[in-house]
N, C-alpha and C positions, 0 to 999 in steps of 0.2 A: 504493500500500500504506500504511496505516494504523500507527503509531507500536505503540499498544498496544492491544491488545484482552482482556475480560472473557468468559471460557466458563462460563454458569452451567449446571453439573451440575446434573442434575433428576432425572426418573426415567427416565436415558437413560445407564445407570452401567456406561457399557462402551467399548471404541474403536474395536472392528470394526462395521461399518452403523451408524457415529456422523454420519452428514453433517452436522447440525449445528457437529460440533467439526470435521471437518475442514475447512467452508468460514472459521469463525471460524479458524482454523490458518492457512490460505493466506492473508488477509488482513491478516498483522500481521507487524512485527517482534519483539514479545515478545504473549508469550501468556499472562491470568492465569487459573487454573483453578480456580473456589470452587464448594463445596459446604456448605447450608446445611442445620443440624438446626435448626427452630424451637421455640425451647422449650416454647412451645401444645401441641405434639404431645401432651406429657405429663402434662398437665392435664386433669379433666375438663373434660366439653364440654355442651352442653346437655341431652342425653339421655340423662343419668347416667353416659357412657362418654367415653372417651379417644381421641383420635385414635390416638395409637400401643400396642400393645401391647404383649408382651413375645416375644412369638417373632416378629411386624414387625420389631421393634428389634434383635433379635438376627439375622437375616437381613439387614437394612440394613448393620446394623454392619460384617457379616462384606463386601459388599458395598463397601464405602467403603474399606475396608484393602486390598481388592483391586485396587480405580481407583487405589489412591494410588502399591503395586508396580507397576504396569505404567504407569503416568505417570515414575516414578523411574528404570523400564529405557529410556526414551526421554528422559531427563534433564530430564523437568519437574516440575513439583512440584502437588501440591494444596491448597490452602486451605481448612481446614475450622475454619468460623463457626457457633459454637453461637448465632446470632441468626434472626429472621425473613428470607427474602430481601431483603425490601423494607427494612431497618434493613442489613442486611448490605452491597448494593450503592448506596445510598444514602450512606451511609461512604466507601466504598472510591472511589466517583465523584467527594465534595469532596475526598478527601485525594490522590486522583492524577489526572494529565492521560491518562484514557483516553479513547480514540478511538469506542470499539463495544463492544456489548454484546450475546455470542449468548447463545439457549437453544435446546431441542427446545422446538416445541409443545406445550401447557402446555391441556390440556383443561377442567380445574377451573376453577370460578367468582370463585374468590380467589385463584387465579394470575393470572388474566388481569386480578383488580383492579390489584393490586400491579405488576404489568408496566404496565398503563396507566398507572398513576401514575409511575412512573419518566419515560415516555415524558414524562408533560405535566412536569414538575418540572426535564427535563436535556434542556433542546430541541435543545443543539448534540450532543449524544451520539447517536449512530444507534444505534437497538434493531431486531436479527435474531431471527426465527422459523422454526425450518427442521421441517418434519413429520418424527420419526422414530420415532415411537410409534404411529404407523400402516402401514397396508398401503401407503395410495394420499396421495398431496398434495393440498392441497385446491383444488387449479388441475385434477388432474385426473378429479374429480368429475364426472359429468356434467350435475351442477344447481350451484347456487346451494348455499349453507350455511345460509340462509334458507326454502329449498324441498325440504329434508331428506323421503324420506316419512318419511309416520307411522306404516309396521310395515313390522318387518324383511323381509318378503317384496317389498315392490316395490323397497325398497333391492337387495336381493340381485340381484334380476331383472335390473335396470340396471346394476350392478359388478361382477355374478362371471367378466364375459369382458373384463374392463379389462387391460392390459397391467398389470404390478406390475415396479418398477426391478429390477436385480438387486443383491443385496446387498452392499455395497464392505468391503474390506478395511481391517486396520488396520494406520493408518500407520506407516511406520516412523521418521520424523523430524518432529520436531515443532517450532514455534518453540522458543525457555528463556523461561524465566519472568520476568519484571520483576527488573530490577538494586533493590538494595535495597530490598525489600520484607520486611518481618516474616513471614515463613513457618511461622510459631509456630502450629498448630492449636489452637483451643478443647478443653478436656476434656470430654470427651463423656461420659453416662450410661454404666453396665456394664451387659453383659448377663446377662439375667437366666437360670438354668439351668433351659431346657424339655428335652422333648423331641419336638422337632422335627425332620421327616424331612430339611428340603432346608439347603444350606448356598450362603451367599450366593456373588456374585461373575459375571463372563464366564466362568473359567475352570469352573466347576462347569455352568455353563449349558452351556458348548460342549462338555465332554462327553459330558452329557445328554441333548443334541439329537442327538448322532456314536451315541453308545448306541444310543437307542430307535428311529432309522430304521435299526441294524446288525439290527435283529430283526422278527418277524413280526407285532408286537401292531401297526404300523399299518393290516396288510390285516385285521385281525379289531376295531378299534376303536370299530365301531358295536355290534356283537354285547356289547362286555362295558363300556361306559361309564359303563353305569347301574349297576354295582353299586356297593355301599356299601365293602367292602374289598380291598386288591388292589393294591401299586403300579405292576404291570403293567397292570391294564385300563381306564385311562385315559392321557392323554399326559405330564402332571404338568409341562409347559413354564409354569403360570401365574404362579408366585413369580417367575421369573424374568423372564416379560416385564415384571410389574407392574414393577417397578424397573428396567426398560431393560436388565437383564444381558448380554438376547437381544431382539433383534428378531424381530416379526410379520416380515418381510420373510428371515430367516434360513430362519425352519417354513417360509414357503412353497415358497423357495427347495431345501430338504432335503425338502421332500412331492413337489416336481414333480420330484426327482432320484429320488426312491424309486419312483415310480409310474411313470416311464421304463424305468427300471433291473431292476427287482424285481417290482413289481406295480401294480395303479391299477386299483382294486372300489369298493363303495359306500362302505367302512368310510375308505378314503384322502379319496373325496370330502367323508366328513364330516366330518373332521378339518378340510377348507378350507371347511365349512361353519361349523364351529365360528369359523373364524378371522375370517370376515365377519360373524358376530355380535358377536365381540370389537370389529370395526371399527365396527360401527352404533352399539353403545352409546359408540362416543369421539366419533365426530360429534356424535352426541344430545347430550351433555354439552356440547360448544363449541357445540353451536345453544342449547339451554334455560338454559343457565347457571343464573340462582339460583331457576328455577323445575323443577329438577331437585330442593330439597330441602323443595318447599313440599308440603305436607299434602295438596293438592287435584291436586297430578301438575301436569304437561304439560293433562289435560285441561280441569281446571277442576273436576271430578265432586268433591262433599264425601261423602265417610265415614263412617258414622256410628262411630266411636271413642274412644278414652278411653285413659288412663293409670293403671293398675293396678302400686303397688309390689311387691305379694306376686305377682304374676301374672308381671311382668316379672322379680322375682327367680330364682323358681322356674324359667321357661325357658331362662333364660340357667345356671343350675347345673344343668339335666336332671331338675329336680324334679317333673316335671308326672304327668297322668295317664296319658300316652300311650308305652309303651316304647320306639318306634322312634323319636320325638323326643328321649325321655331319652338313648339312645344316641347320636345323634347330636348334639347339644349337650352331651354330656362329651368325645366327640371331639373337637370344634370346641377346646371352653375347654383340653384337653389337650396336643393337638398344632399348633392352628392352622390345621388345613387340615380339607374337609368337602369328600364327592361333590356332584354338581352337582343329584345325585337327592336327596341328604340338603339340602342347602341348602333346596331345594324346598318340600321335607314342612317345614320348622322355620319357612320361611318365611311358606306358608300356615297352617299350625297358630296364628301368632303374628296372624296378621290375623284368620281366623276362629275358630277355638274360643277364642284369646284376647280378641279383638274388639279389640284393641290398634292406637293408631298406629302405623302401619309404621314409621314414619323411626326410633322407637326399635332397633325391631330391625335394622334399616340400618345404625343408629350401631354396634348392639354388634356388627356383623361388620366393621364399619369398625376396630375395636379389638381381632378376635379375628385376622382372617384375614390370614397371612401370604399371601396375593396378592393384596391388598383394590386395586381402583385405583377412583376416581372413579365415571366411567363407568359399568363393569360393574357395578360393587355396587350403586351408586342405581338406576340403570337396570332392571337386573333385580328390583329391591324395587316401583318404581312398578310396573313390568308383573304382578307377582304380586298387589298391591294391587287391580288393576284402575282405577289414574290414569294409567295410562304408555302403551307402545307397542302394549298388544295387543288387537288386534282384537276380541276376545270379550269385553271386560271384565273380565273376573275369571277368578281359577284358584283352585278350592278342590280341593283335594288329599282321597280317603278315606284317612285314616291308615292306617286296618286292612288295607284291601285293600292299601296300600302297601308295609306291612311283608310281606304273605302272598308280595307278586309279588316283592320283592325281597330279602325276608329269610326266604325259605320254613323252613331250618331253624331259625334264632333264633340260629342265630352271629355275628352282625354283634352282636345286642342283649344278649347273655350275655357277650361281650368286654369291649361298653362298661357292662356293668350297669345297663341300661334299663328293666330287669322290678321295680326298685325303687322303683315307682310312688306316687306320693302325690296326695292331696285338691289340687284347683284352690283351692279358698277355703278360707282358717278364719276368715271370716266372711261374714255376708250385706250385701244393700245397705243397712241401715239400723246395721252397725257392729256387729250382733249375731253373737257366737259362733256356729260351723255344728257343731252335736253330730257327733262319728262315728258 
């Protein structure tokens, strides 16, 4: 057993189906527990947008206060470091003699920099990686991380009858924390006053999950998924995997108890279809790394695109021609959260009627959406672009019929005042005014 050990909190902000903190746990005599805000988050970033937003942040926040209570009811404590990770444990490495340093598996392309680099810089220090942000480990794969397919259908084919662990509880005894150690937390950003539906933490998540399988909306989930309003007819589990509240491994575990118990129709099965999609976009992410944010996809295929400030403004405030986008894009910048069918429509509209590079409007859900994670947002942007995983090339969405099929009577677009429609251009290609 190991002297002391480093537990970097990630987006794995919870203690029940935490195997990473518990194997980091059982291997030490003291245990330190840090979690890092990187102050980038709040900066713009290169695509006019921010990494973190303001109902993210406020969801995070609520999140973090919650790890720290139930760390405290087990008598350990958490460290929270307003720096980058890689500044943060890089620090903490020279100024004390620790042994090991866990984390969850870290999908992102700049996590996995920053952990490399630790690795080469602190050779005698052992760096842990434990999968808990997914369904399956990557030992139990049936390929290579290297021989990923390249659309979600052959993926699925080959995984969806894979044994899945069953989800561990949380501990009730933990190591203490490092004898003398400053436990002083960084001051952290306030949050900002949205309104936003979900509220951070495990404890809100495991609710949530106890709720929505205490009721019938999983055996009817295919039937009402696509609609645009509704907190019932979709599962609303994503805020809280994005930030680890809850594990993939919890839903499955609560779908395969519900579908035993209660029922198991098409509407259950897609919910675990849903959830192997969520897995293929984390794989994708740890296979493509920094060619997950390049311009040309995964495939290579170039674009034809541009960067339009009036175009890009407009859509991102709901200013555009099209109401069912204007609606759903005051949604989005409102509450933070968008159906899977509104993401869709906002997202094709922004590749083609806008003719716009995708990665901007990437970025600006990277900034809007409180369940934004790596993976799934990039992921699903290249496959809409037609760079990414999907066999067809492209998806152009008709608005119109869009709106007809899912917003027959225009209450979705009257709620969010959509029908306030304005001009794409006020001017033309050569810089000249566009008359009304």
């Amino acid at each position: 057993m190991q002297g002391i050990t480093l537990f970097l909190f990630t987006n794995d902000l919870r203690l029940s189906d935490n195997r990473a903190l518990m194997q980091a746990a059982a291997s030490c005599k003291y245990l330190v527990c840090v979690y890092c805000v990187d102050p980038a988050w709040f900066k713009p970033g290169r695509y006019q947008s921010r990494v973190m937003g303001d109902h993210r942040w406020g969801f995070l926040k609520e999140s973090i206060q919650h790890l720290e209570s139930q760390l405290e009811e087990r008598r350990q404590k958490l460290l929270v470091r307003r720096q980058s990770p890689y500044q943060a444990i890089e620090q903490m490495l020279k100024a004390h003699n620790i042994d090991a340093v866990y984390r969850s598996r870290n999908m992102g392309y700049q996590e996995s920099v920053y952990w490399q680099s630790l690795k080469r810089n602190f050779p005698t220090v052992t760096f842990h990686e434990v999968e808990t942000f997914t369904l399956f480990h990557q030992n139990d794969l049936p390929f290579a991380l290297d021989e990923l397919p390249e659309t979600f259908t052959r993926f699925r084919k080959q995984v969806e009858n894979l044994p899945i662990t069953e989800a561990a509880t949380a501990p009730d005894i933990m190591p203490g924390p490092m004898p003398g150690l400053n436990y002083s937390s960084d001051r952290l950003p306030a949050k900002a006053k949205t309104s936003r539906s979900f509220t951070g933490g495990e404890a809100a998540a495991a609710e949530h999950l106890r709720h929505y399988f205490s009721t019938m909306q999983p055996a009817t989930y295919k039937e009402t998924r696509n609609a645009f309003q509704g907190w019932e007819n979709s599962t609303k589990f994503s805020p809280w995997l994005a930030q680890g509240c809850l594990s993939a491994r919890q839903i499955f575990q609560a779908l395969s108890d519900y579908e035993s118990m209660i029922m198991a129709n098409e509407s259950t099965y897609w919910i675990r279809f849903e959830l192997l999609w969520r897995e293929y976009f984390q794989w994708y992410a740890l296979k493509h790394g920094v060619r997950l944010f390049s311009p040309r996809g995964i495939k290579e295929k170039c674009r034809l695109s541009c960067f339009y400030p009036e175009r890009f403004q407009k859509w991102c405030a709901g200013n555009t021609p099209w109401p069912i986008v204007n609606a759903c894009m005051k949604e989005l910048k409102d509450t933070g959260y968008l159906s899977n069918r509104g993401r869709q429509i906002v997202a094709s509209c922004f590749i083609h009627e806008l003719g716009m590079d995708w990665r901007y409007g990437a970025a600006w859900f990277e900034q809007q959406l409180v369940d934004y994670d790596v993976g799934s947002n990039w992921g699903n942007w290249q496959y809409l672009a037609g760079v990414g995983a999907d066999p067809r090339g492209c998806r152009h969405f008709d608005l119109d019929k869009q709106a007809r099929q899912y917003d027959p009577d225009g209450s979705y677009i009257h709620r969010w005042e959509g029908d306030k429609t304005y001009p794409l251009d006020s001017v033309d290609a050569a810089d000249w005014p566009i008359m009304p």
